[in-house]
C-alpha positions in Angstrom: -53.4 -8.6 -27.0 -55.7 -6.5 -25.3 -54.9 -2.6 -25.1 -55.9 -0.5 -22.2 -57.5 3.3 -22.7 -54.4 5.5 -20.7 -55.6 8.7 -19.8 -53.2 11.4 -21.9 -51.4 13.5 -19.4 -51.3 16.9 -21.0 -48.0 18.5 -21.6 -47.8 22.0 -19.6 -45.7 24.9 -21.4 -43.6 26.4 -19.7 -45.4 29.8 -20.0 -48.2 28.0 -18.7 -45.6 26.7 -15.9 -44.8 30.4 -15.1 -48.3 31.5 -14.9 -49.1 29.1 -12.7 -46.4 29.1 -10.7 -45.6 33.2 -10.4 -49.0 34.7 -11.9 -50.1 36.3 -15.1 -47.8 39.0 -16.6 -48.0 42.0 -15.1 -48.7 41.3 -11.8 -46.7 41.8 -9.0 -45.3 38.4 -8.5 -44.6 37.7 -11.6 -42.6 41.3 -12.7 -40.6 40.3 -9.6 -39.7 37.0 -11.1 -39.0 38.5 -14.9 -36.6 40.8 -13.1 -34.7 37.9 -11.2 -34.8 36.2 -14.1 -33.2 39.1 -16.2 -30.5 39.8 -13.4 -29.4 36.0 -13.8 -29.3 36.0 -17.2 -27.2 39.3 -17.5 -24.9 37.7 -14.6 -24.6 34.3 -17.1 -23.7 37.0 -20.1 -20.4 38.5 -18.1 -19.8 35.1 -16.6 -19.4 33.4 -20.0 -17.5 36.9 -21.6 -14.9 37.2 -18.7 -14.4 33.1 -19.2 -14.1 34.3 -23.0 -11.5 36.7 -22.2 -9.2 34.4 -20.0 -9.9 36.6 -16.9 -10.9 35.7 -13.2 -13.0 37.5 -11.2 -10.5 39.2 -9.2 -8.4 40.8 -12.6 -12.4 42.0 -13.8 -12.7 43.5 -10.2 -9.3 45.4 -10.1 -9.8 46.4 -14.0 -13.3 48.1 -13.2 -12.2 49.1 -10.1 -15.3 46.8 -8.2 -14.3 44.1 -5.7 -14.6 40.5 -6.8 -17.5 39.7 -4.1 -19.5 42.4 -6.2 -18.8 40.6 -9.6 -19.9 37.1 -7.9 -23.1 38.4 -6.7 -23.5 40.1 -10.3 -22.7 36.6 -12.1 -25.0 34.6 -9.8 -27.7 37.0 -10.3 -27.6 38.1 -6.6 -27.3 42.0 -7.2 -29.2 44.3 -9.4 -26.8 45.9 -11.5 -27.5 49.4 -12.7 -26.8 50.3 -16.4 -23.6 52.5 -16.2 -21.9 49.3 -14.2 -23.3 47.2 -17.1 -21.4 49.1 -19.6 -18.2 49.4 -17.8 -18.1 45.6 -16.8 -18.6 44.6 -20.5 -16.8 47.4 -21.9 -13.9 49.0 -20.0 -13.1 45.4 -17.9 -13.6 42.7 -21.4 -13.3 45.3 -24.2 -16.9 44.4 -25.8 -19.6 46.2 -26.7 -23.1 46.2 -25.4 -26.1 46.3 -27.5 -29.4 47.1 -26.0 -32.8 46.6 -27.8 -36.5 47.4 -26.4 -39.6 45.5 -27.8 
């Protein structure tokens, strides 16, 4: 049985995805895509905490005093959410703490 020479198909990483696809880090394009990407990933946190706590969007809203169109746009990661609103989502509304740490 005869075997044929395949041509490997290299493997991209997905940092190499991201550069290629949004630029090298630091440039515009690509800070603007880390940020998104951050702003969904907070949004996944509170989603996953306030299913944690038993509560729906609307008893978060009314506990915070936000509306519950404000925490969907938060949990979809389609609102940039200042710090202060961080720490009274995850604090005040589902009685956790938050724990920041810079690199």
């Amino acid at each position: 049985m005869e075997t044929k020479n395949k041509k490997r198909k290299r493997v991209t990483t997905f940092d190499e995805h991201l550069e290629k696809r949004y630029g090298k880090i630091g440039t515009k394009k690509r800070t603007e895509f880390e940020i998104k990407a951050k702003s969904f990933a907070i949004g996944e946190i509170i989603k996953e905490e306030r299913r944690l706590a038993n509560m729906t969007q609307d008893e978060l809203a009314e506990k915070t005093g936000t509306k519950k169109s404000f925490i969907s746009r938060i949990e979809n990661g389609h609102s940039d959410i200042q710090l202060s609103t961080l720490f009274k989502l995850i604090e005040l509304g589902l009685g956790r703490k938050v724990s920041l740490t810079i690199e």
